[in-house]
N, C-alpha and C positions, 0 to 999 in steps of 0.2 A: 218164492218170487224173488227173485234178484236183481237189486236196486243198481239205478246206472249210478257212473262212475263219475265222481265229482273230484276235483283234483283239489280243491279249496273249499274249506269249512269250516265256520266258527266257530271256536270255542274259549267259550266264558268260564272264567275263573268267579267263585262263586265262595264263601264263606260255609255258609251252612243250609244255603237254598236255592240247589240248585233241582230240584225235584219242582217245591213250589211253584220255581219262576219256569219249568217246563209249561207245569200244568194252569199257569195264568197265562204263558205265551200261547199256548195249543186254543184255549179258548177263543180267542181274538183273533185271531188267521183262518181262514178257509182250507179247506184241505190240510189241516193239520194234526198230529197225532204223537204221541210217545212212544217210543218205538224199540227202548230199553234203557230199563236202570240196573245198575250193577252197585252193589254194597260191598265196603272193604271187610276183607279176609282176618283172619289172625294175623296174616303176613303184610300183609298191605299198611293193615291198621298200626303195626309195630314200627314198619317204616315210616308210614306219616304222622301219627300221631292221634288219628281220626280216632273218632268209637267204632269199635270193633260192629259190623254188622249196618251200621249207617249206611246213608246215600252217600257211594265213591261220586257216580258219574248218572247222568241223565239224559239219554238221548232222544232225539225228539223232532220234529219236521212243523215248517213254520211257512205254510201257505208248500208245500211239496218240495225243500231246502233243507237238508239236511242242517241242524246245530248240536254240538255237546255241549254240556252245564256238568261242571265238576266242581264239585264241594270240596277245595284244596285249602282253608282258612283264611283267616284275617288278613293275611301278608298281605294281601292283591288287592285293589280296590278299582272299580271302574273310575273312569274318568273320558273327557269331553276330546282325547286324542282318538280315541273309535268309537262307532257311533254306527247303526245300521238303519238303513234308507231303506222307505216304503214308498216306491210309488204310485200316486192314486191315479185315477182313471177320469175322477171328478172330485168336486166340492164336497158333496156326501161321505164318500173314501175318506177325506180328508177329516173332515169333522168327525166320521166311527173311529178311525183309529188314532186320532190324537187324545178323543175322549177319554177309549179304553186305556191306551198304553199311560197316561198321564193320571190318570187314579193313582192317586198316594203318593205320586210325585214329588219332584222338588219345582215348586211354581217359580222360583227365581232362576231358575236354570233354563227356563223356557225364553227362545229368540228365537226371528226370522228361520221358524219352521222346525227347528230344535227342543227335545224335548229329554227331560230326564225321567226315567219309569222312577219306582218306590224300591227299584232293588240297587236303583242308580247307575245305571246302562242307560246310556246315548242313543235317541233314534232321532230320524231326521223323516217328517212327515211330508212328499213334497207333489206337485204334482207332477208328472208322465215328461211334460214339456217344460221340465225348470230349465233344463241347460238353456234353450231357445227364449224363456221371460229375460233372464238373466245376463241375456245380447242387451236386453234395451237398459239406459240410465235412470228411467223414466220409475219401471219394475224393479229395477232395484234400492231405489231411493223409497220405492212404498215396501218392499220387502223391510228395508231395515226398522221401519217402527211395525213391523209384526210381532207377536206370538204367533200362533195360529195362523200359516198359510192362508190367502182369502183370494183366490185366482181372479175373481171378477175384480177384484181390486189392483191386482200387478195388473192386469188386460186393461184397466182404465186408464191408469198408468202410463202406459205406453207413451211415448215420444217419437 
């Protein structure tokens, strides 16, 4: 079966878990699946450093969106300059996957709809029609004392 062509594709630099964080992302997403891991060689391993035979690379699909997770070491660390957006459909959406992805988190990293997973990767929980709440002053003055997105709340909001 030959998958279409995507010009643009994440890929997470990961320490030593990048397998893990597949197989915790693949859980939480719909239509989602691992799709190949590939483990460093004799030659690989000599170049980088890795253990011989470990998880190089972990590829994996996240709601039918291509990602790779590559176990390159400690160099790299995430941080709050990238960050990838779910958008929900509703309230519900909102609340499963802040839930899921926010397990083992870092709870102080969490603002107006931002959240940090337990591997310390940036998502942004929001709903369908943020760009459109975030016209009015109203929605975004209730936005900024959030955690946790609360639609009916930016919608009351309104001005």
């Amino acid at each position: 079966m030959s998958r279409p062509f995507r010009r643009i594709t994440p890929f997470l630099w990961f320490d030593t878990q990048a397998e893990e964080a597949a197989r915790f992302y693949t859980t939480i997403f719909p239509n989602s699946r691992i799709t190949a891991v590939t483990r460093y060689s004799k030659e690989s391993s000599a170049a980088s450093g890795r253990p011989e035979g470990s998880v190089m690379t972990a590829a994996f699909e996240l709601d039918g969106e291509p990602v790779t997770a590559l176990n390159g070491g400690p160099l790299f660390k995430f941080n709050e300059a990238l960050s990838l957006v779910v958008h929900c459909k509703d309230q519900a959406e909102i609340d499963h996957y802040w839930e899921k992805l926010s397990e083992g988190g870092d709870p102080k990293a969490q603002a107006c709809g931002w959240l940090k997973d337990k591997f310390g990767l940036s998502w942004q929980i929001c709903p369908v029609d943020i760009e459109e709440l975030v016209q009015n002053p109203g929605s975004v003055a209730a936005l900024m004392h959030m955690t946790k997105i609360d639609i009916a709340a930016m919608r009351a909001a309104a001005t």
